[in-house]
Structure formats: C-alpha cells, structure tokens
C-alpha positions in Angstrom: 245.5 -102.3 28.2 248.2 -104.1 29.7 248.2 -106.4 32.6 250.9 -108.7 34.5 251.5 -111.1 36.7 254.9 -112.3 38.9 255.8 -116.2 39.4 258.0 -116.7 42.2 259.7 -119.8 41.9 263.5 -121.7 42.5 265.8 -119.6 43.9 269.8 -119.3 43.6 272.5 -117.9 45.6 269.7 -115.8 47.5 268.0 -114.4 44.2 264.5 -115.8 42.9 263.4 -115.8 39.3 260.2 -113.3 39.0 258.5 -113.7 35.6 256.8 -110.6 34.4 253.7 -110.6 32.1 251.8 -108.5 30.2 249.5 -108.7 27.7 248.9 -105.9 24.9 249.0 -106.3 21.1 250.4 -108.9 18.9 253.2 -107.8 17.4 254.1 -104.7 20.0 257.7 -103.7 21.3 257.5 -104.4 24.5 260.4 -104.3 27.3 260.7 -104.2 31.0 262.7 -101.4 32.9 263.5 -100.8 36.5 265.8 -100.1 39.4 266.9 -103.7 38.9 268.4 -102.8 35.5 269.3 -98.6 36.0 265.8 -98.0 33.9 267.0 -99.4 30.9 264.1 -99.6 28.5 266.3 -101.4 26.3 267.9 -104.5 28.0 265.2 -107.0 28.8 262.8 -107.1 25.9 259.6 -109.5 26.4 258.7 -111.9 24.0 255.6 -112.9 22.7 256.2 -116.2 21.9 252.5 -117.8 20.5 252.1 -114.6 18.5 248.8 -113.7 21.3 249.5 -110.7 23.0 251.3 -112.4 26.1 254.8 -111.2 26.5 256.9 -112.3 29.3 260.2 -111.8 30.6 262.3 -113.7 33.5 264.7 -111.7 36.0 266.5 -112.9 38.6 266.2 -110.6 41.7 267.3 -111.0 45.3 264.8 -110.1 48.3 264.1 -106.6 48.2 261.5 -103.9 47.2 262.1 -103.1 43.6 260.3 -100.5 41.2 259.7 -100.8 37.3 257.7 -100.1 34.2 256.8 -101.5 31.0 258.3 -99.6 27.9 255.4 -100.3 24.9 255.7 -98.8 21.4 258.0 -96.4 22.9 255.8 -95.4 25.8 256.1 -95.9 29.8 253.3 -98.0 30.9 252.8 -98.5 35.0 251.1 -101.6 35.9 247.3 -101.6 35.6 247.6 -105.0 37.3 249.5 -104.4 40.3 247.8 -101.8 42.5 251.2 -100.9 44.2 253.0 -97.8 43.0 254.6 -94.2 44.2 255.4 -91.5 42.7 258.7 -90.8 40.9 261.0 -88.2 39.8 259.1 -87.7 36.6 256.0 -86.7 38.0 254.7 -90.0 37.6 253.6 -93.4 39.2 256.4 -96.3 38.9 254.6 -99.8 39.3 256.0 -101.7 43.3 257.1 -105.5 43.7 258.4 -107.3 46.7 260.3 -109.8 46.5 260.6 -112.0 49.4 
C-alpha cells in the first residue's frame, strides 16, 4: 500500500519545493506524474535511498491546485494518503494537492 506525505518548505521566485513520499516495496520503480510535468510517468523517478521502502521526490511548484499519481511497477497508483481526488479522463480518480 502506498502512502505520502508533502513538506512545504523555502520558496523561490514564487514556487515552493513540495516533497512527495511514498512508501511501498524495497526495490520498486517508483515515479511521480502529474499536470505539473504533462503526466510523464517517466521524468521524476523517486528514490529510495536507505533501501526501506520510502521513496521520495522534490518538485518545485508555484501556488496552484495541481493533480498527480504515482507510477509503481508500471501501474497508476492514486494516493491512499491524501483523501483529496476527482475524477479524470480515464475513468479514474487522480490524487489533489494545493499549494499555497
């Protein structure tokens, strides 16, 4: 099951860096996609760096409502962790963050 969590913390030229967390497997591919980055599940890839199932990832975002997902093992994964979410083009849920 994954989970996450978003740090807010110093902010430049208007944009604050948001770290995103989730924790799944050891060892998993795990990447973060969104509006912020035209749904690539390929360009910001989360790192697990003491090999324990944590994987996080920092983005720099300016204020704004933006939407995501987490790309595991080659799967979409909403948010367990954030109950904010709407429906999608898919059919789906995409997981909601403000950023203020």
């Amino acid at each position: 099951m994954a989970t996450k969590k978003i740090v807010k913390s110093a902010s430049t030229a208007g944009r604050k860096r948001v770290i995103f967390e989730v924790q799944t497997k050891p060892g998993n591919s795990v990447f973060l996609a969104g509006d912020f980055n035209d749904w690539d599940c390929t360009k910001k890839q989360l790192s697990d760096k003491e090999n324990n199932g944590i994987f996080q990832c920092a983005v720099m975002l300016g204020a704004g409502t933006y939407e995501y997902k987490y790309y595991i093992n080659d799967t979409w994964c909403v948010d367990p962790a954030n109950p904010n979410f709407r429906p999608n083009e898919m059919g789906t849920l995409n997981s909601v963050i403000v950023v203020d």
